[in-house]
N, C-alpha and C positions, 0 to 999 in steps of 0.2 A: 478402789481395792481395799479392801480392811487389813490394820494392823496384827499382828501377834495378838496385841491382847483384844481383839476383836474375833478372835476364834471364839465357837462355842464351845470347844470343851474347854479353854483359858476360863470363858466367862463362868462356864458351870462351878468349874473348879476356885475360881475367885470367890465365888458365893458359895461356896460348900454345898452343892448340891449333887447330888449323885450322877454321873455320866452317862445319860440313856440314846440307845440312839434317835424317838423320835422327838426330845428336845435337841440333841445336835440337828437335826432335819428342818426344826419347827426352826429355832434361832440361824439357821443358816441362812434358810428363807427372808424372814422380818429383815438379816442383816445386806443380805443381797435389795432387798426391796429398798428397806433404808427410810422409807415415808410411812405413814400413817396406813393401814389397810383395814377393813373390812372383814371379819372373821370369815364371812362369805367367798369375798376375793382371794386370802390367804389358803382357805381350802382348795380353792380353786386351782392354785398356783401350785399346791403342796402333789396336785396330779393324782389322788390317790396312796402318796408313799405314807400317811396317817391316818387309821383310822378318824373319823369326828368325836368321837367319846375321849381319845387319846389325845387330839388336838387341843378340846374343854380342859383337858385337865393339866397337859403341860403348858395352855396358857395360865392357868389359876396357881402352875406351880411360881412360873414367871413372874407373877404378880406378886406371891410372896415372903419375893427374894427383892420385891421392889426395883424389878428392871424393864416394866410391863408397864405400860398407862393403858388405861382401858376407858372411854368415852362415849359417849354416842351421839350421833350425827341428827343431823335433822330432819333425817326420813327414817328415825327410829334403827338402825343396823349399828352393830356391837362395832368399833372401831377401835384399832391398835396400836402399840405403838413402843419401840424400844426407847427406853430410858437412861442410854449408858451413861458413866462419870461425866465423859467428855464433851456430853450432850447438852446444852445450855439450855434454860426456861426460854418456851416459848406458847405460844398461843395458834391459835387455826382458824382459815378463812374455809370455805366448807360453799364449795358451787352449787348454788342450786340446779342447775341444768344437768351437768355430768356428773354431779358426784364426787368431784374431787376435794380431796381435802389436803389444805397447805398450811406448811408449816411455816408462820411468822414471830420474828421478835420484833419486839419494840421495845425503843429506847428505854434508856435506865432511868432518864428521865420520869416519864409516862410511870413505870412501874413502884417507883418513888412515892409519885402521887395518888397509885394505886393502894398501895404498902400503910400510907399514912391516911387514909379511907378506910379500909380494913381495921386500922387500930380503933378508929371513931365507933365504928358500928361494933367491935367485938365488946367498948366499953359501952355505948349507949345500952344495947340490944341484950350484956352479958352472955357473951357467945362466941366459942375460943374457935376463928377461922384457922384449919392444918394444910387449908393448899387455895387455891383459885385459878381461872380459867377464865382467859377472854376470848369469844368465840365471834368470828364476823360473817356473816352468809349475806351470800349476792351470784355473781355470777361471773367464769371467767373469761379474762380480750379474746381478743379476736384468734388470738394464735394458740390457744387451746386445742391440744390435738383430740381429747378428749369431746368435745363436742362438735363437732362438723358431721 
């Protein structure tokens, strides 16, 4: 169940963005979904209540306002993803069979040693990294509802 300030018009309103209704629609959606989707899948879900040219552009407004992560998968489809405050860095495991895409951390640890990798290459290479992304693809257990 999402907080108050997990309403869309709270979020639009947080980011100063004007209150339209098919970002209330589009962000309702993403927040009810909650994982990673599929521009594809997200239309799908949206049933019609946005046009696709409407859709493009209040995801493009989402991004920025920098509450959007936009990615792609490894069958090439535009993949999404809200970014709230309270949402912590993480990274995604990405099925090859069904398609799904999951959302994982790892330790602070690991990211540490990440972090201090990054500083090497941005000195060797002279080249200023502003984000990064560990991406894991395979395939998922048995209990994947998605694939049976």
């Amino acid at each position: 169940m999402k907080n108050m300030t997990q309403e869309p018009r709270n979020i639009l309103s947080q980011h100063k963005v004007s209150i339209t209704n098919p970002r209330i629609i589009v962000l309702d959606t993403l927040l009810d979904f909650g994982n990673p989707i599929t521009v594809e899948e997200l239309q799908s879900k949206l049933k019609g209540k946005v046009a696709k040219s409407t859709l493009y552009r209040v995801l493009n407004d989402l991004k920025k306002i920098n509450i959007l992560n936009e990615f792609t998968s490894p069958d090439n489809a535009v993949v999404v993803e809200l970014i709230l405050e309270e949402d912590s860095h993480h990274h995604h495991l990405f099925c090859s069979d069904c398609g799904e895409v999951i959302d994982v951390e790892l330790s602070d640890e690991f990211e540490m040693m990440l972090v201090k990798e990054m500083e090497k290459v941005q000195k060797e290479l002279h080249f200023e990294i502003k984000d990064h992304r560990v991406e894991m693809f395979g395939l998922c257990t048995d209990e994947c509802s998605n694939c049976e």
